[in-house]
C-alpha positions in Angstrom: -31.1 74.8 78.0 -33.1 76.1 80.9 -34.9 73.4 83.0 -34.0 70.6 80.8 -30.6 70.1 82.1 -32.2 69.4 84.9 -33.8 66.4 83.7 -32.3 62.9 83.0 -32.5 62.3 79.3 -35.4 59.6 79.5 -37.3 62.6 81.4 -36.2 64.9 78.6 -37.6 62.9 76.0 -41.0 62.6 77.7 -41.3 66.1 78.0 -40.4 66.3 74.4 -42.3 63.2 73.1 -45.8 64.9 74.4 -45.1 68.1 73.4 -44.7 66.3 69.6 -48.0 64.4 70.0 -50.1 67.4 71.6 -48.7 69.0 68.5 -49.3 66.7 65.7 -52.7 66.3 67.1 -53.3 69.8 66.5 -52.5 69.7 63.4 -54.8 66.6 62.3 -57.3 68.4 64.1 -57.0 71.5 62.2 -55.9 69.5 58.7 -57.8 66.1 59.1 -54.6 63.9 59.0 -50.7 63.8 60.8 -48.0 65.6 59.6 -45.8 63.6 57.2 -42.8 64.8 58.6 -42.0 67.0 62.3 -41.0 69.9 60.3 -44.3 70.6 59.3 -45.3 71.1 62.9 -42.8 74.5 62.6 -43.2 77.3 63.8 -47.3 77.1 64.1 -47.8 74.1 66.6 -44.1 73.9 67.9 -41.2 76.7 67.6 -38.6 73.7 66.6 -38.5 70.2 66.8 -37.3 68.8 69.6 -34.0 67.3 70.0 -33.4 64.0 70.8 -31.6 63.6 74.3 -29.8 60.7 73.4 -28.4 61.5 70.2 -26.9 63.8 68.0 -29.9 64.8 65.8 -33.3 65.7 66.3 -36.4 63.2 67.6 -37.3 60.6 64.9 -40.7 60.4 63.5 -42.7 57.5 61.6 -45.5 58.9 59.6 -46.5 55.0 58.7 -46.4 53.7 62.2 -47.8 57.0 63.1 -45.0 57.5 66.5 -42.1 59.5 67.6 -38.8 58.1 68.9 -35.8 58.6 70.4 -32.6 56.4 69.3 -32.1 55.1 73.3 -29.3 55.0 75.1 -28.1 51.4 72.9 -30.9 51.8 70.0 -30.0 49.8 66.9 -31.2 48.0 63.9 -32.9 44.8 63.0 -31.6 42.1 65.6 -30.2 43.5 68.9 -32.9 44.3 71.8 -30.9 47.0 73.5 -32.6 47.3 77.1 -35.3 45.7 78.9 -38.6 47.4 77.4 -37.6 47.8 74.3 -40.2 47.9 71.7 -39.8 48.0 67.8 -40.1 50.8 64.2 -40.9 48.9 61.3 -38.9 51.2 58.6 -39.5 50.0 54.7 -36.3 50.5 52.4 -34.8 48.9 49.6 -33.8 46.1 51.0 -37.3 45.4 52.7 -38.1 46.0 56.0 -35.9 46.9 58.8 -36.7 47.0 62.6 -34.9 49.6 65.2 -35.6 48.9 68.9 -36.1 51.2 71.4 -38.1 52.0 74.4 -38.4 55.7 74.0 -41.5 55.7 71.3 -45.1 57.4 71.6 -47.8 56.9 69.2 -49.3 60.0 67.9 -52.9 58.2 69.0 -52.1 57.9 72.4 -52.8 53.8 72.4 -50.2 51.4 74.1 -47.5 50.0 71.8 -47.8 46.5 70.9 
């Protein structure tokens, strides 16, 4: 609502992106480590969290890789680069490890993705 309709949802997610990492560095500051999931961040370093513009659900969030994503415009699993730019989550499961490409991703410390 408000201003973010505005916005085109790559802008959206940068808003919401920083607002994440401001928060979650916050909370390490006050806690001495991240969150280990968004929620955590709620309601006393951000009032929800934010949803992701080009999905259904809310932004994603990798504790391990220590970043917060968007799914993209064509995100997908393990194979398919979507879009120029794209850059990679390493997710662990059952079957081993899986990789999800997207360029909408910020690490929490601020350093450039590899």
């Amino acid at each position: 609502g408000g201003w973010s309709c505005l916005l085109s949802a790559a802008s959206r997610f940068a808003v919401s992106a920083d607002r994440v990492v401001i928060a979650a560095n916050r909370y390490r500051l006050d806690k001495g480590e991240y969150p280990r999931e968004l929620q955590a961040l709620v309601p006393d370093y951000l009032d929800a969290v934010p949803d992701d513009p080009f999905g259904d659900g809310k932004l994603g969030f990798n504790v391990a890789q220590g970043t917060v994503h968007s799914v993209g415009e064509n995100g997908g699993f393990d194979g398919v680069v979507p879009s120029e730019g794209a850059k990679v989550l390493h997710f662990t499961n059952e079957n081993g490890v899986r990789r999800w490409y997207t360029p909408y991703i910020r690490r929490l410390d601020g350093k450039p993705l590899e």
